[in-house]
C-alpha positions, 0 to 999 in steps of 0.5 A: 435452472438445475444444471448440477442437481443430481440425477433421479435415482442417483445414490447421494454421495456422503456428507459426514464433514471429515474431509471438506475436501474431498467432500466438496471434490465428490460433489464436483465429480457429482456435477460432471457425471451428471453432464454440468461443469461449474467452471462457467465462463461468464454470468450477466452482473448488471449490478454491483452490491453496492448499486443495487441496494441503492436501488432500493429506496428507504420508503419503499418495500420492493423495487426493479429486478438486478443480476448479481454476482460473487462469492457465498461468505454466509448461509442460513437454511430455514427448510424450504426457503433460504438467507445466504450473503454474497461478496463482491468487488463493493461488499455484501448483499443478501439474496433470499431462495425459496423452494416455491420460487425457483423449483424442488430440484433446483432448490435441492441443487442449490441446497449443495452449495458451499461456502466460497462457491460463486454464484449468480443470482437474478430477481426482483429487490426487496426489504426483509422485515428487519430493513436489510434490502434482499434480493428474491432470487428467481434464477441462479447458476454456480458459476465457479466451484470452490474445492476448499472451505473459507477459513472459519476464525480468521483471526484466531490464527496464531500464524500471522505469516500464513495472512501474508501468504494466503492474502486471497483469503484475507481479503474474503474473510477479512473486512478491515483488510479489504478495506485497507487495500480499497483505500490505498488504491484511492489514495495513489488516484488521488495522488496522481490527480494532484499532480496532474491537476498541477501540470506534473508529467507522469512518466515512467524510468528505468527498473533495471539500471547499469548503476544504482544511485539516488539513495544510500541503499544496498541493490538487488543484482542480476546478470542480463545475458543478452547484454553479458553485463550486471544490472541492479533493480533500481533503489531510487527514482531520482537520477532518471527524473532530474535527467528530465529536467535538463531534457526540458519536462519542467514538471515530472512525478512517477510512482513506482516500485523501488528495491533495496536488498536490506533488512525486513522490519514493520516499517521495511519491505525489500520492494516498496512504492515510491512517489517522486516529483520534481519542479523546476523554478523551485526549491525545498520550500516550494516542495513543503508547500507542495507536499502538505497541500498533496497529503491533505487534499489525498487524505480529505478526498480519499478517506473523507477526513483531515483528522487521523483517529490514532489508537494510543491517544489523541488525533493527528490533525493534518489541516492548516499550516505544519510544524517547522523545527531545524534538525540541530535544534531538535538534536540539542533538545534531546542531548540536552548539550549545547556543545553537542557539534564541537563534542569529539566522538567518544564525549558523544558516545558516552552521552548516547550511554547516558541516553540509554541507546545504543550506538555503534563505535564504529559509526562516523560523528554524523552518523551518531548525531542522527542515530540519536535523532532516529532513536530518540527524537523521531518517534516523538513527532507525531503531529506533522513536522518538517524537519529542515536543514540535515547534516550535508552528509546525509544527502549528497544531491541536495544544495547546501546551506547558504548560511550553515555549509555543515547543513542542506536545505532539505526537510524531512516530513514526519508523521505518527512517529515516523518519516514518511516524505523528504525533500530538497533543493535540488544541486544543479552544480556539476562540480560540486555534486561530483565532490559530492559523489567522489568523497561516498565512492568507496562505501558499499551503498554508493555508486558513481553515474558518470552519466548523470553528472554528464547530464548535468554538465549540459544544464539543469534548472533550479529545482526542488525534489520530494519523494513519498513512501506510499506504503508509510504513507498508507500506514499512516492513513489507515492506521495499520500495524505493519507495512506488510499490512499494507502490501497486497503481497510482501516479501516472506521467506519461501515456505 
């Protein structure tokens, strides 16, 4: 086929490479003079990249005949024949043109290509003298031209933003980027399998709520005009989830977006993917059982391995049982205070000096106590570790303590330094979670649901609740530096 291949006697247009642009607009003007636009709308892929190389066994030299399809990331010309690489949904495959094969003037047109153009390309398989399985093209068509050159030095930019921006390009040039994100989509298959495979209900609930609640977070506001009312993006999951545990669906997970109107940081993105679960007839430890059992079999069937190689030292080993530690035990550790509770405010302020952190003065006693724990305590538990039993005011929606009324029975699961999954023994008691809610109203992050405790004046079951940064959790899987890393496209600063 030689749809784009100029006409006879056709003056060439010039090829000097100053302005690839333009460069690459003249030669599609070129195509469209000559009565062929590239811009197809179909070409028959029979096979990925990745099934056709596995069509091609080991002790064989040639084998049956595959269409592929994808972008051209590698060229190299050798006179009458030519190496090139595509790229597709699966990876790379390398095709081989030659002049004899398909034709002087279709050589001669394919010899125009560039660099990111789409092509398809059908013959028979081979494997070159070095091993590589090849494909010898006897027919190929561009089927989408590309107006602007691939990034030649990736990863010689100093502009890390332009990454997020241009992510596109990223995921072409980019292999480990690519990889990530084929990852994190396995990751959240596999996630859903667990809980299908233990009778969870997926189901989905509210983006746009009257009143935010579930977390301590800032909302996104937005003025419906059909309604003439104010809604917030939602900042949690959980209030929705719990009414359907009084609605009777026992078992209930979503995975969803989640929108807090706060700070960016390597670990925070304004909108991130949350997991939430909850079982009726259960409670905190019920959720550690669960949640251990969820992550290593995510980890074992999505990337192959319950061992996390780690670049600053040894690996973080997910298998067998985890690590327990009491939330005031760890606090106690670091301060190295056996009084630390019954200390006034300024004796532990002048402590956390001491410590070498900063706190503000303005912070509530609780509040200091588990400054020290994030500053401090949080980065050091690498191994996994459930921290259990946190100071009450930490989570109004969580039981508390049987024995200790100061704490919850809540853990916090971290990981590689950070806290990527807590969980709780879920208040069923209308009264107290009213009490619960009333002493936050008044601060800027909380909000009253009056419908969600008339909910629960009809009768909820006992029940424990988890939830799961999906984001952290890919972070941690994959060994990325930033959750931007691991954020198809995060939230940036208009350009």
């Amino acid at each position: 086929m030689n749809p784009d291949s100029p006409k006879k006697n056709k003056e060439e247009m010039p090829m000097d490479g100053s302005d690839q642009v333009a460069v690459r607009q003249a030669k599609l003007d070129q195509m469209r003079e000559n009565g062929y636009d590239p811009f197809r709308e179909n070409w028959d892929q029979t096979h990925t990249s990745e099934e056709a190389k596995g069509m091609l066994p080991e002790d064989q030299e040639e084998g049956p005949e595959v269409s592929i399809a994808g972008r051209i990331v590698a060229f190299r010309l050798m006179g009458k024949a030519t190496f090139l690489k595509i790229l597709d949904r699966k990876g790379k495959i390398q095709s081989y043109v030659r002049r004899d094969e398909i034709g002087e003037d279709e050589y001669a047109a394919f010899k125009r290509l560039d660099l990111g153009d789409f092509i398809g390309i059908r013959g028979p398989l081979f494997r070159t003298k070095t091993g590589e399985v090849t494909v010898r093209a006897k027919e190929y068509l561009l089927v989408s031209k590309a107006l602007r050159p691939l990034p030649e030095k990736w990863h010689g930019l100093t502009d890390n933003e332009q990454i997020y921006r241009q992510r596109y390009l990223d995921l072409v040039v980019n292999e480990e980027s690519r990889e990530r994100f084929q990852a994190r989509s396995r990751i959240i298959r596999e996630i859903r399998e667990f809980f299908w495979g233990r009778d969870f209900l997926e189901v989905e609930t509210p983006m746009l709520q009257s009143v935010s609640g579930g977390a301590a977070a800032r909302p996104f506001r937005t003025h419906f005009n059909a309604l003439d009312c104010d809604f917030s993006l939602r900042i949690a999951l959980e209030l929705h989830l719990k009414r359907l545990l009084v609605g009777g669906f026992d078992r209930v997970f979503e995975v969803g977006r989640v929108f807090r109107n706060e700070g960016l940081s390597r670990r925070h993105n304004p909108e991130f993917t949350m997991l939430e679960a909850y079982q009726a007839y259960t409670d905190y430890r019920g959720m550690m059982e669960l949640t251990r059992s969820l992550i290593q079999q995510v980890a074992e069937r999505a990337l192959g391995s319950l061992q996390m190689e780690r670049s600053e030292g040894d690996a973080i080993d997910l298998s067998g049982e985890w690590k327990e530690a009491k939330y005031k035990d760890l606090i106690l550790e670091a301060v190295n205070r056996d009084d630390w509770f019954e200390l006034p405010k300024g004796a532990k302020l002048e402590r956390t000096k001491d410590l070498g952190i900063e706190v503000d003065p303005g912070l509530e006693d609780f509040e200091i106590t588990n400054d020290v724990f994030e500053k401090i305590i949080e980065h050091t538990l690498i191994q996994p570790t459930f921290v259990t039993h946190i100071p009450r005011e930490l989570c109004p929606l969580a039981k508390i303590t049987k024995d200790d009324s100061s704490t919850i029975d809540v853990f916090e699961l971290c990981i590689n330094g950070q806290e990527i999954s807590p969980a709780y023994s879920e208040q069923n008691d209308p009264a107290v979670q009213r009490d619960a809610f009333i002493k936050q109203v008044g601060e800027e992050t909380q909000e009253l649901d009056e419908d969600f405790l008339l909910a629960l004046e009809h009768g909820m079951p006992p029940a424990g609740g988890m939830g799961l940064g999906i984001d952290r959790l890919v972070i941690f899987l994959t060994k990325a530096a930033n959750i931007r890393d691991t954020i198809l496209f995060p939230t940036l600063r208009p350009s």
